[in-house]
N, CA, C and O atoms as a CHARMM CRD file, in Angstrom:
* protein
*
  336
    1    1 UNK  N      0.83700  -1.17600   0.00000 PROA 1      0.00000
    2    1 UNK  CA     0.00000   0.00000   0.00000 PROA 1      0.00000
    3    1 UNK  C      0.88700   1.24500   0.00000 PROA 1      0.00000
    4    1 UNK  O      1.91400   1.39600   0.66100 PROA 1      0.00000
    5    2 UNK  N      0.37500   2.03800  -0.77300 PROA 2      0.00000
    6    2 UNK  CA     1.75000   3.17100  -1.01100 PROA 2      0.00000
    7    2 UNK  C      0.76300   4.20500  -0.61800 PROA 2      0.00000
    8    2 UNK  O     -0.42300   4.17900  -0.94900 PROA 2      0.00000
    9    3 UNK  N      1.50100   5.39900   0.33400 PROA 3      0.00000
   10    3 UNK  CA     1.30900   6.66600   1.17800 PROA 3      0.00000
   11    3 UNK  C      1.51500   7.88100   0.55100 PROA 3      0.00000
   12    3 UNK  O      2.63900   8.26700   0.22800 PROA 3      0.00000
   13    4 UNK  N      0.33700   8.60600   0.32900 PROA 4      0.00000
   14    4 UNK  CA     0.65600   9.58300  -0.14500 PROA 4      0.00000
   15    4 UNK  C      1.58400  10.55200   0.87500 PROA 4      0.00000
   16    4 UNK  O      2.38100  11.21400   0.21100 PROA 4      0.00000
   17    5 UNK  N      1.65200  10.72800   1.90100 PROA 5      0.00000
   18    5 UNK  CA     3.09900  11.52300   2.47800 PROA 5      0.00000
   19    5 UNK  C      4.19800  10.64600   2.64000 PROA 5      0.00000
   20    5 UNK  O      4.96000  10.79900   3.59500 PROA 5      0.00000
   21    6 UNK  N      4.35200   9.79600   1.85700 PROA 6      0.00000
   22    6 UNK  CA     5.68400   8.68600   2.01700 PROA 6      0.00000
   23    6 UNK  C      6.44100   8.47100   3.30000 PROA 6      0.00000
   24    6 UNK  O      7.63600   8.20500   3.42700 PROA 6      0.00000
   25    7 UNK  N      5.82000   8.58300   3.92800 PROA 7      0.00000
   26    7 UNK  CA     6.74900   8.69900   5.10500 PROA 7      0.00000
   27    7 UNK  C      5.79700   6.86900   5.73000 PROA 7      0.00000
   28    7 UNK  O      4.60200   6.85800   6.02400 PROA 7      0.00000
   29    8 UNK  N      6.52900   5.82600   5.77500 PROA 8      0.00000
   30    8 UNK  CA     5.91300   4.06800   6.26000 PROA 8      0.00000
   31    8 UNK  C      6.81900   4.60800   7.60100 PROA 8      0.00000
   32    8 UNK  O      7.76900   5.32900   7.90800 PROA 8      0.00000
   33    9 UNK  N      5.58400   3.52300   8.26400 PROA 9      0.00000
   34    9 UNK  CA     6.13100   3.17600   9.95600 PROA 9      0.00000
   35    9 UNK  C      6.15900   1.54500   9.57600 PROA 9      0.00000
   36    9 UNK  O      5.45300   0.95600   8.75800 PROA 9      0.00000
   37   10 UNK  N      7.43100   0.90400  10.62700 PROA 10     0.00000
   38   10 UNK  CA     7.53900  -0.56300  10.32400 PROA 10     0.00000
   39   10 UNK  C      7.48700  -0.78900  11.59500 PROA 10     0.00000
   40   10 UNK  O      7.92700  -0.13700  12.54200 PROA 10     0.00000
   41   11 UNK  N      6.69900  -2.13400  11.52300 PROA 11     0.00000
   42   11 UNK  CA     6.06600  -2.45300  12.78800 PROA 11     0.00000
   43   11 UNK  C      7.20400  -3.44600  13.42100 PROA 11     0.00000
   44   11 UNK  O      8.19900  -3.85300  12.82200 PROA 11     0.00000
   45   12 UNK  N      6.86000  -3.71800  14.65700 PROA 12     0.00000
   46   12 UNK  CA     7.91100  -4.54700  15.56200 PROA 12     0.00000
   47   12 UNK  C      8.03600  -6.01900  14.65600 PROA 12     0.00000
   48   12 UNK  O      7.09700  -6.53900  14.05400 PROA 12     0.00000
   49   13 UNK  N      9.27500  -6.47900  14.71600 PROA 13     0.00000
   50   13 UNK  CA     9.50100  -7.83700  13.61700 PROA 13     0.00000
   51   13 UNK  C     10.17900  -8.66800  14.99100 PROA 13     0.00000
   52   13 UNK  O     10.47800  -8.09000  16.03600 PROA 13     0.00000
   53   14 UNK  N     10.33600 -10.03200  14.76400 PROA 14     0.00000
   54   14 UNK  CA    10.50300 -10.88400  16.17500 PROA 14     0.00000
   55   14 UNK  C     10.91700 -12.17100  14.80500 PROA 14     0.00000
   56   14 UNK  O     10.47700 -12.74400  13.80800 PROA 14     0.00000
   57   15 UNK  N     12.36800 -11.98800  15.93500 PROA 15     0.00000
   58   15 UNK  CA    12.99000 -13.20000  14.84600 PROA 15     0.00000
   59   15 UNK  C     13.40900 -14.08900  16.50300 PROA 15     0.00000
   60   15 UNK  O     13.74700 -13.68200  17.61400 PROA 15     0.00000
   61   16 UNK  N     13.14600 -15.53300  15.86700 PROA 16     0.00000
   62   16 UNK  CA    13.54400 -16.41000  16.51700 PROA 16     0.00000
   63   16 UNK  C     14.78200 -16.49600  17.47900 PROA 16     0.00000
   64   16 UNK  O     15.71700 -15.93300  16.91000 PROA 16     0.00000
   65   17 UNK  N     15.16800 -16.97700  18.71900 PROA 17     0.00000
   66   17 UNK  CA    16.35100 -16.70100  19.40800 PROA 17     0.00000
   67   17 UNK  C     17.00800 -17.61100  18.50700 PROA 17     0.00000
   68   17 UNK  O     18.00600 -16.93700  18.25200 PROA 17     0.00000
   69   18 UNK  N     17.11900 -18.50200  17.95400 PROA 18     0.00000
   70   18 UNK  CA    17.89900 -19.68600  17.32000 PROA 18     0.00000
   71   18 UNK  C     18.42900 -19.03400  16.26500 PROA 18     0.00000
   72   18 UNK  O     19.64100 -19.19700  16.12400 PROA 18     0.00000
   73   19 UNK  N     17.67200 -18.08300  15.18400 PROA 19     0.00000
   74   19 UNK  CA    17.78800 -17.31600  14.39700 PROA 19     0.00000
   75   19 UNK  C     18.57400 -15.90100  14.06400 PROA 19     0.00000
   76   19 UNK  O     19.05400 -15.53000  12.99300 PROA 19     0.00000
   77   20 UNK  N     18.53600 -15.10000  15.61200 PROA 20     0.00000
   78   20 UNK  CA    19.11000 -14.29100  15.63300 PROA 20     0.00000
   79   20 UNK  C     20.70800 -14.21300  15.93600 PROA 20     0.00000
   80   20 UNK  O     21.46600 -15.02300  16.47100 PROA 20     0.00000
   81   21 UNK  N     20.99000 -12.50100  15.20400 PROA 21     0.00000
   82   21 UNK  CA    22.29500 -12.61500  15.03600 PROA 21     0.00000
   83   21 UNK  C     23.17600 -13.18700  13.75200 PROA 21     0.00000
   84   21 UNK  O     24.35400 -13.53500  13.66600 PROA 21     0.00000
   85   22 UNK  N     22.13900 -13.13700  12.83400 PROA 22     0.00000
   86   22 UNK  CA    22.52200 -13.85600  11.47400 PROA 22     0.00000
   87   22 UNK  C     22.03800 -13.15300  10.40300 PROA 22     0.00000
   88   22 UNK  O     22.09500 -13.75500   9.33100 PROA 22     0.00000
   89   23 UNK  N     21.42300 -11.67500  10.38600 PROA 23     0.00000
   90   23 UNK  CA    21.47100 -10.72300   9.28600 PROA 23     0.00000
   91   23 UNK  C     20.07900 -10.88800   9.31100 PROA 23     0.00000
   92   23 UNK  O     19.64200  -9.82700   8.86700 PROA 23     0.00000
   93   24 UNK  N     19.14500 -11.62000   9.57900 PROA 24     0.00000
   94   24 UNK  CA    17.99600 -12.07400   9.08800 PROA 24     0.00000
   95   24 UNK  C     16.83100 -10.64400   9.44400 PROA 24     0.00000
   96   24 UNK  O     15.75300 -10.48700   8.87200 PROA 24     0.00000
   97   25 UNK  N     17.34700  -9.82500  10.40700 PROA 25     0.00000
   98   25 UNK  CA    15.98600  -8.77000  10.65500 PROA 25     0.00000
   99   25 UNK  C     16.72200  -7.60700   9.32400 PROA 25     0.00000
  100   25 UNK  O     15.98500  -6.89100   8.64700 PROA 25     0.00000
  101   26 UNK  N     18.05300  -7.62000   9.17700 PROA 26     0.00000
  102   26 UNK  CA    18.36600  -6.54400   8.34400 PROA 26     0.00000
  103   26 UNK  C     17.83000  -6.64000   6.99500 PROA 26     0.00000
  104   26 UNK  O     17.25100  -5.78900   6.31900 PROA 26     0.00000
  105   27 UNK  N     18.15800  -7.92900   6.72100 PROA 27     0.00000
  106   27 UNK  CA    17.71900  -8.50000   5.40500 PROA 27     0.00000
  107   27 UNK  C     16.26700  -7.93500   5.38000 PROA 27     0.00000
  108   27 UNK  O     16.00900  -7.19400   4.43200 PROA 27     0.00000
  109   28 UNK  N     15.09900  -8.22800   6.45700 PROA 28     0.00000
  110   28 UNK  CA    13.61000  -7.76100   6.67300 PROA 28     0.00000
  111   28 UNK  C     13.83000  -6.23700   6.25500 PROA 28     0.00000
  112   28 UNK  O     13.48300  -5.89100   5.12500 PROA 28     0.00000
  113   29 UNK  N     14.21200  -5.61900   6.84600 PROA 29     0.00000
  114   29 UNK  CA    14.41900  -4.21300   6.55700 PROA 29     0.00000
  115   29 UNK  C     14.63700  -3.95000   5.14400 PROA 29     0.00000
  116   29 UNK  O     13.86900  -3.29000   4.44500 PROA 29     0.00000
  117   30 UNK  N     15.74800  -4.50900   4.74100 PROA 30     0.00000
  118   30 UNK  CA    16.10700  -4.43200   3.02800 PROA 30     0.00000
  119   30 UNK  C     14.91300  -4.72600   2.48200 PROA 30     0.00000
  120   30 UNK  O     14.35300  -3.75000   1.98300 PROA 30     0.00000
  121   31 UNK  N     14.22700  -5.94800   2.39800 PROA 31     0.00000
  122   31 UNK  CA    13.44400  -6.39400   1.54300 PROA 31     0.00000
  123   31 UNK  C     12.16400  -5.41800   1.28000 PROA 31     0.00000
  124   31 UNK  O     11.43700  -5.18900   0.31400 PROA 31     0.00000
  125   32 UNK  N     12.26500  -4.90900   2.77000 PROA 32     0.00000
  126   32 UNK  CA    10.30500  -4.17600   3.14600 PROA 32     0.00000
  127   32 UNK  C     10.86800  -2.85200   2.26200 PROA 32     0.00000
  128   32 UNK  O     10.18000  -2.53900   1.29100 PROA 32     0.00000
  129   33 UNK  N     12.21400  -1.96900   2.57200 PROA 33     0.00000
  130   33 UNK  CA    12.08500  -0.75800   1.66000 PROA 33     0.00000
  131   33 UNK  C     12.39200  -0.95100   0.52200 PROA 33     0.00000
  132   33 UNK  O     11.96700  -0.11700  -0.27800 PROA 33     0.00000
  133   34 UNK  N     13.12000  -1.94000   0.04900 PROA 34     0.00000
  134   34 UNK  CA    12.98900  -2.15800  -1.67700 PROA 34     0.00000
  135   34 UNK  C     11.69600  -2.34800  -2.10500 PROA 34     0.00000
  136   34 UNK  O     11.41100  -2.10100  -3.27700 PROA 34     0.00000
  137   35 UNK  N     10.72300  -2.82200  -1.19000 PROA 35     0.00000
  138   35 UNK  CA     9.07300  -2.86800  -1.83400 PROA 35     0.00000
  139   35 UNK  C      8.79800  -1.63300  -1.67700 PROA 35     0.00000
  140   35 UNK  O      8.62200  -0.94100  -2.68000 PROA 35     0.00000
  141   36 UNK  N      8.72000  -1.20000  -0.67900 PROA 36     0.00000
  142   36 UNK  CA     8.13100   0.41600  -0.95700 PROA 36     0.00000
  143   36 UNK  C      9.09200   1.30900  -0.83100 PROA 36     0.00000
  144   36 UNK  O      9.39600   2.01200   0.13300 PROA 36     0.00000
  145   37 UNK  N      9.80900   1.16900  -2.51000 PROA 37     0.00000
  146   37 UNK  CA    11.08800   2.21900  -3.22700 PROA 37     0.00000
  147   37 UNK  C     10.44600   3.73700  -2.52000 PROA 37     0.00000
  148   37 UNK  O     11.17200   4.47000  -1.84900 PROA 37     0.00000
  149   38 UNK  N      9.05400   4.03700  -2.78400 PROA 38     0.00000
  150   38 UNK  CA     8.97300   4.99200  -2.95600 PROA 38     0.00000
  151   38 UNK  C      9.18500   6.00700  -2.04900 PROA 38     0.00000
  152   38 UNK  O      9.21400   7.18100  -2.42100 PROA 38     0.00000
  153   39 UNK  N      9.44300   5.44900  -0.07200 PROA 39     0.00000
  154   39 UNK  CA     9.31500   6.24500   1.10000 PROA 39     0.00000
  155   39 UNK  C     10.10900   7.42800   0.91700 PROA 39     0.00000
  156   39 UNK  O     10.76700   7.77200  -0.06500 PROA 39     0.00000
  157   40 UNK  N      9.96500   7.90400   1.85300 PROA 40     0.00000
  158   40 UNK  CA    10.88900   9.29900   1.52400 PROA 40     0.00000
  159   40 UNK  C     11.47700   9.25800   3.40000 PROA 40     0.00000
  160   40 UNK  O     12.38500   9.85300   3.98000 PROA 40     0.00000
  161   41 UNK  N     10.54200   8.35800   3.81800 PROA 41     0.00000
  162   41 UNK  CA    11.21800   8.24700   5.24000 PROA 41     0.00000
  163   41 UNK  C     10.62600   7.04000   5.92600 PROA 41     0.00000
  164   41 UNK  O      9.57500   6.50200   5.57600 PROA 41     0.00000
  165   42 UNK  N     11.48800   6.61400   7.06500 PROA 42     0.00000
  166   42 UNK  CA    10.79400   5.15900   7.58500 PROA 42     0.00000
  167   42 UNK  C     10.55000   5.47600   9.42800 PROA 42     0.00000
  168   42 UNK  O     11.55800   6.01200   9.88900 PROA 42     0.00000
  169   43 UNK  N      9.79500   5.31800  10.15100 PROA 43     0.00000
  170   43 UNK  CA     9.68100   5.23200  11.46200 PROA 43     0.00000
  171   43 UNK  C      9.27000   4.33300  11.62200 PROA 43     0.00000
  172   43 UNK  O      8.59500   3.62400  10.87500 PROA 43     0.00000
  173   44 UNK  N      9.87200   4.08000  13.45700 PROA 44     0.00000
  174   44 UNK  CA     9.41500   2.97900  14.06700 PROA 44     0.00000
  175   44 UNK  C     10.33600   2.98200  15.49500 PROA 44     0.00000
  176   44 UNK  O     11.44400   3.47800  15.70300 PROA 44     0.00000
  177   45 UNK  N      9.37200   2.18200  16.44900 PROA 45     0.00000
  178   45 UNK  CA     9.88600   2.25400  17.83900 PROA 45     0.00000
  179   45 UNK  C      9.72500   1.14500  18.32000 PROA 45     0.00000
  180   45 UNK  O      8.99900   0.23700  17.91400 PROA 45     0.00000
  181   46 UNK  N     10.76100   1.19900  19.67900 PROA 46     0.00000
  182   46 UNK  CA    11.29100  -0.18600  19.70600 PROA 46     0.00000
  183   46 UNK  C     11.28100  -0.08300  21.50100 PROA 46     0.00000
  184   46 UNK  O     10.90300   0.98200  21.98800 PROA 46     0.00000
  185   47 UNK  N     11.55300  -0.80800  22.09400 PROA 47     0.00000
  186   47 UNK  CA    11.96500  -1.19600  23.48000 PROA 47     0.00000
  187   47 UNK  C     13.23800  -0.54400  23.95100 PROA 47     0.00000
  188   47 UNK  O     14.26200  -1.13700  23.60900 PROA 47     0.00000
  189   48 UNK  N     13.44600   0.95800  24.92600 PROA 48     0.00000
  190   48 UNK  CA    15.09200   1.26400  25.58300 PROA 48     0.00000
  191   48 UNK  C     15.34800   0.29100  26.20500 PROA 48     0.00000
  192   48 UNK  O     16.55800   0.10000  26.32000 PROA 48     0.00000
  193   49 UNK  N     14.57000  -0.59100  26.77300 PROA 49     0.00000
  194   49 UNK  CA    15.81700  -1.40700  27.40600 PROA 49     0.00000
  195   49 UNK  C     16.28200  -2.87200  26.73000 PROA 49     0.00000
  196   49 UNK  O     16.99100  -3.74500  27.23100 PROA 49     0.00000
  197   50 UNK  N     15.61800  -2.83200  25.38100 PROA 50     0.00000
  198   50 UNK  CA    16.01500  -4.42700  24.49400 PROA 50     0.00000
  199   50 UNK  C     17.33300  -3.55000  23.65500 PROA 50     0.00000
  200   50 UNK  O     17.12400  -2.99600  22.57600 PROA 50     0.00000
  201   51 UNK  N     18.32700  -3.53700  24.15600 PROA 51     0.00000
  202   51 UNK  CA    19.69800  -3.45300  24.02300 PROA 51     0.00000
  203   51 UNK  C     20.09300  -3.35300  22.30300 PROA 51     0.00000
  204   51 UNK  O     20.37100  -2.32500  21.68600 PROA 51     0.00000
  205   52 UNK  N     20.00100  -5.08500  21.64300 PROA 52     0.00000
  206   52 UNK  CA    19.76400  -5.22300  20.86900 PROA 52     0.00000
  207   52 UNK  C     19.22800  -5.15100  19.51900 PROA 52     0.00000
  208   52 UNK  O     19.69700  -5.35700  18.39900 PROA 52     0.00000
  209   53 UNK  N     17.37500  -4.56500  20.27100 PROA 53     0.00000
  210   53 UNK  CA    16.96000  -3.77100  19.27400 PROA 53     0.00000
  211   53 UNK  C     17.21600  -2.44200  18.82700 PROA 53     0.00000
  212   53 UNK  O     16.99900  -1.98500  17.70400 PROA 53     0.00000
  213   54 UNK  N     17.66900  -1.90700  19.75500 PROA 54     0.00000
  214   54 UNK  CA    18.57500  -0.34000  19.91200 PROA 54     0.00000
  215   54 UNK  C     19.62100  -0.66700  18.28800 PROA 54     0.00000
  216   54 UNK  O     19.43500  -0.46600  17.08700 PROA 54     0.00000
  217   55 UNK  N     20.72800  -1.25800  19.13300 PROA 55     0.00000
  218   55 UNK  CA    21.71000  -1.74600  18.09500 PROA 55     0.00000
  219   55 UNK  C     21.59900  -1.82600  16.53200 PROA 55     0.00000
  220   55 UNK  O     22.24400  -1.31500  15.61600 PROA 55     0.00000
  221   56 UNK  N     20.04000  -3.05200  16.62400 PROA 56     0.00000
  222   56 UNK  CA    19.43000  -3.14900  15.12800 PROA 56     0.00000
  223   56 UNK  C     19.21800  -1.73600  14.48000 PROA 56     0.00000
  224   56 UNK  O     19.97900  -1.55400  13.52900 PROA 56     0.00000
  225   57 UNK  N     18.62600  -1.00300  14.67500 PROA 57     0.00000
  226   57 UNK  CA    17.83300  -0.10900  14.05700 PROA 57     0.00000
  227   57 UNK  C     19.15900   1.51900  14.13600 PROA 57     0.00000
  228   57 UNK  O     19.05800   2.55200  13.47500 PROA 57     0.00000
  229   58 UNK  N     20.20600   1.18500  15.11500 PROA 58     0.00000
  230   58 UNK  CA    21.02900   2.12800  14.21700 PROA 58     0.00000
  231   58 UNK  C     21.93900   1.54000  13.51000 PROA 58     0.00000
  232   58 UNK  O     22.48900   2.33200  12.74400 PROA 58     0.00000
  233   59 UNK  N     22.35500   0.39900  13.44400 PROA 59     0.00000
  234   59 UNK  CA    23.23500  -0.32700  12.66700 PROA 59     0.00000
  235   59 UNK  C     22.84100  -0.07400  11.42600 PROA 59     0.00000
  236   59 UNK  O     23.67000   0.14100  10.54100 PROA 59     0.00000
  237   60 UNK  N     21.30600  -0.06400  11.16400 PROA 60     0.00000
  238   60 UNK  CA    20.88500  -0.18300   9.68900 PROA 60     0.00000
  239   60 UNK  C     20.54700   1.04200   9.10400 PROA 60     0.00000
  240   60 UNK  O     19.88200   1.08000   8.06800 PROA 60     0.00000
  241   61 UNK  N     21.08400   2.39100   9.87300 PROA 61     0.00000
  242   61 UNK  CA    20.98300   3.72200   9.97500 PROA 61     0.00000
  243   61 UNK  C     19.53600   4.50900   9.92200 PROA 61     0.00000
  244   61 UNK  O     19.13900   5.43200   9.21000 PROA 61     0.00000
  245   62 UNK  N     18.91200   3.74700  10.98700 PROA 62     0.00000
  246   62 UNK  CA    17.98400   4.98600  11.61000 PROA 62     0.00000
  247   62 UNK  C     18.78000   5.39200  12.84900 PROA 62     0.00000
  248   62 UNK  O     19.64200   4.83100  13.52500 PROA 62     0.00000
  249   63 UNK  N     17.94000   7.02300  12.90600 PROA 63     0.00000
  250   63 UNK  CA    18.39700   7.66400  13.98200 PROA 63     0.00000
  251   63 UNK  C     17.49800   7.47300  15.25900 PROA 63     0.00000
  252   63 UNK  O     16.35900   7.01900  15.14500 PROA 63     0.00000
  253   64 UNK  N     17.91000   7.74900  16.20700 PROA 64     0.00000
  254   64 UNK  CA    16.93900   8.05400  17.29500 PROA 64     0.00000
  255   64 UNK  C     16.39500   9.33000  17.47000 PROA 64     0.00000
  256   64 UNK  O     17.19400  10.26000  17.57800 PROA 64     0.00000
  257   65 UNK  N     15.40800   9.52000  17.51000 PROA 65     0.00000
  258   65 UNK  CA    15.26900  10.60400  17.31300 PROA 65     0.00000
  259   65 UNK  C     15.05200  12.05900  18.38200 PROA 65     0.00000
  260   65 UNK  O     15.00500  13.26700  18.15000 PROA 65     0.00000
  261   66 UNK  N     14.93200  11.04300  19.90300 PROA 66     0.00000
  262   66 UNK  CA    15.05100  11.99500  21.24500 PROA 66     0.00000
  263   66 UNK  C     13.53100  11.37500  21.53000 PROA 66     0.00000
  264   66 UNK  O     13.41900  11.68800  22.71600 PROA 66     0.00000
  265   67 UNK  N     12.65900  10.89600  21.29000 PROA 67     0.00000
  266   67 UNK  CA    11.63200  10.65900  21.64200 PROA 67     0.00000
  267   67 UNK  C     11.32200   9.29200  22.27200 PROA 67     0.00000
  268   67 UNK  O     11.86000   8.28800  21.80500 PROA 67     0.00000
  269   68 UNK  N     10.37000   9.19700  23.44400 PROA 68     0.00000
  270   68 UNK  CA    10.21600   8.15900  24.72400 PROA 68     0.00000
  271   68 UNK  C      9.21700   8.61600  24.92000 PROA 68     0.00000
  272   68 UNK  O      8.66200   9.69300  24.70300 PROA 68     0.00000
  273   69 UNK  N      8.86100   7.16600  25.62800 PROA 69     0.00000
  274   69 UNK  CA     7.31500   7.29400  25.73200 PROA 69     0.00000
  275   69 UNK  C      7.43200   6.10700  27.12800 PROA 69     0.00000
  276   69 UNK  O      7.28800   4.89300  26.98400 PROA 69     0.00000
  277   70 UNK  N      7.65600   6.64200  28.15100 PROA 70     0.00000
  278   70 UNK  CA     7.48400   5.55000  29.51800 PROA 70     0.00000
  279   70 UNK  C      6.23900   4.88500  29.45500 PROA 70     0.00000
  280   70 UNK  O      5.13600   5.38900  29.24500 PROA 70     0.00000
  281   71 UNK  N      6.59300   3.43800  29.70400 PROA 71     0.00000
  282   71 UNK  CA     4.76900   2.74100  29.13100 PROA 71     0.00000
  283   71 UNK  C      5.04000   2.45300  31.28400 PROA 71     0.00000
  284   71 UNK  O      4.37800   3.13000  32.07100 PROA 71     0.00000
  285   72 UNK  N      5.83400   1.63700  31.66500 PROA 72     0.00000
  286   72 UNK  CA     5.71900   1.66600  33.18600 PROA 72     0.00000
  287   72 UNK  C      7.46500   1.32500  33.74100 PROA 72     0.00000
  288   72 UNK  O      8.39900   1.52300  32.96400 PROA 72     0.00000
  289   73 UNK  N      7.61600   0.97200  34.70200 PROA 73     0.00000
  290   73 UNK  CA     9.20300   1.40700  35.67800 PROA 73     0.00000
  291   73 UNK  C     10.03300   0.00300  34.77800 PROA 73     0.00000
  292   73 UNK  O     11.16800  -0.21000  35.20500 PROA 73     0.00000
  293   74 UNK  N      9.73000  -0.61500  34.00800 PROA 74     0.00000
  294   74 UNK  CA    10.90000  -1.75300  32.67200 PROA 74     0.00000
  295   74 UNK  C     10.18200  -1.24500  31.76300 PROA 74     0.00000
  296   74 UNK  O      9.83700  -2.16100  31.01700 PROA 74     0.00000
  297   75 UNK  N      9.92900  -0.64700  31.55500 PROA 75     0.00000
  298   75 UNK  CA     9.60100  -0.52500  30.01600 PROA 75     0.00000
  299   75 UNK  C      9.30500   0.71300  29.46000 PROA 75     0.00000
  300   75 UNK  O      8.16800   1.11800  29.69900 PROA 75     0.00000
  301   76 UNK  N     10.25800   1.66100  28.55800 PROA 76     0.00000
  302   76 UNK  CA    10.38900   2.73800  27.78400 PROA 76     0.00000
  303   76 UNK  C     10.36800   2.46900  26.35700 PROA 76     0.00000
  304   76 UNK  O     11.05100   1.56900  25.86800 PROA 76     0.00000
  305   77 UNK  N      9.47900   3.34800  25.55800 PROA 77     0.00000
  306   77 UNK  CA     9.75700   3.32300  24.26200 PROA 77     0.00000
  307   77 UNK  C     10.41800   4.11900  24.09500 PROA 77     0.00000
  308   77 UNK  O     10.41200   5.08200  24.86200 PROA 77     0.00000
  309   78 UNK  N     11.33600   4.04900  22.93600 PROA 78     0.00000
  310   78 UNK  CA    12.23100   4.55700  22.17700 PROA 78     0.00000
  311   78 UNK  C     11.98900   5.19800  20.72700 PROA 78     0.00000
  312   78 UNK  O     12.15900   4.11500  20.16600 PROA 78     0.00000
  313   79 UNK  N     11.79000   5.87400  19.90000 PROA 79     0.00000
  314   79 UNK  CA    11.40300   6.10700  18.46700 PROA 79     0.00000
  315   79 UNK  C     12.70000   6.68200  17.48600 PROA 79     0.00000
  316   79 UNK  O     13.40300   7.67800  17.65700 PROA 79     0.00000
  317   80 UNK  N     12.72300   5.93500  16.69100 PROA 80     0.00000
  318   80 UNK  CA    13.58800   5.81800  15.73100 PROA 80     0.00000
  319   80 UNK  C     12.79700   6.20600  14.11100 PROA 80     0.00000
  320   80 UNK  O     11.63500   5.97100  13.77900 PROA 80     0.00000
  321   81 UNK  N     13.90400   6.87200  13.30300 PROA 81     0.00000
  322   81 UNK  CA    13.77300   7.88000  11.87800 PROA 81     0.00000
  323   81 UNK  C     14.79600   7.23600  11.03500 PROA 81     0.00000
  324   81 UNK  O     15.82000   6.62500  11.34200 PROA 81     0.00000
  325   82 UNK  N     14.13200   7.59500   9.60700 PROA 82     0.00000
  326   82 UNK  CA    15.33700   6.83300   9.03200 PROA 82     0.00000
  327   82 UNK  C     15.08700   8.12000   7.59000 PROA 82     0.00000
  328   82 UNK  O     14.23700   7.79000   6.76300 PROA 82     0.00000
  329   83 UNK  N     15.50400   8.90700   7.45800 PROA 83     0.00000
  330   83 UNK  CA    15.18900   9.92700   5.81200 PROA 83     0.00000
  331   83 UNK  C     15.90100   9.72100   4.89300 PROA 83     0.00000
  332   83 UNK  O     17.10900   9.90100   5.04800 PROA 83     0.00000
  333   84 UNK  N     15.24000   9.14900   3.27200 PROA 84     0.00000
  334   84 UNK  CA    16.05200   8.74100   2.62400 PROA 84     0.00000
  335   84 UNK  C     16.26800   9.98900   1.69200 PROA 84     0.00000
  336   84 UNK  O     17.11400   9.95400   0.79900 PROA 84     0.00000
């Protein structure tokens, strides 16, 4: 489905523990914006304290963007930008 303000949010992806650590969420990432060539930007938020997912999502160069959202005392969201 293509957006007229191009700007896609990508939703939380959950790769197997057996699985991870083997390119397989980046590859997800590759595949989802080569389908929709057209974004002009990508968001999406993730867990501050899943370490990991932090890692993922700037490794594959989104930014963080300063934005949190305390859901309760373990658990902060985080929001991440990516402008192509």
């Amino acid at each position: 489905m293509k957006k007229d303000n191009q700007i896609y949010s990508v939703s939380p992806i959950f790769v197997l523990p057996e699985h991870q650590g083997k390119g397989n969420a980046q590859e997800v990432f590759t595949m989802v914006e080569q389908i929709y060539d057209d974004a002009k930007s990508w968001k999406s938020g993730t867990i501050l304290q899943e370490k990991g997912n932090c890692y993922l999502y700037e490794k594959i160069g989104y930014k963080n963007t300063g934005t949190t959202k305390v859901i309760n005392d373990k658990m902060t969201m985080v929001f991440y930008g990516n402008h192509l």
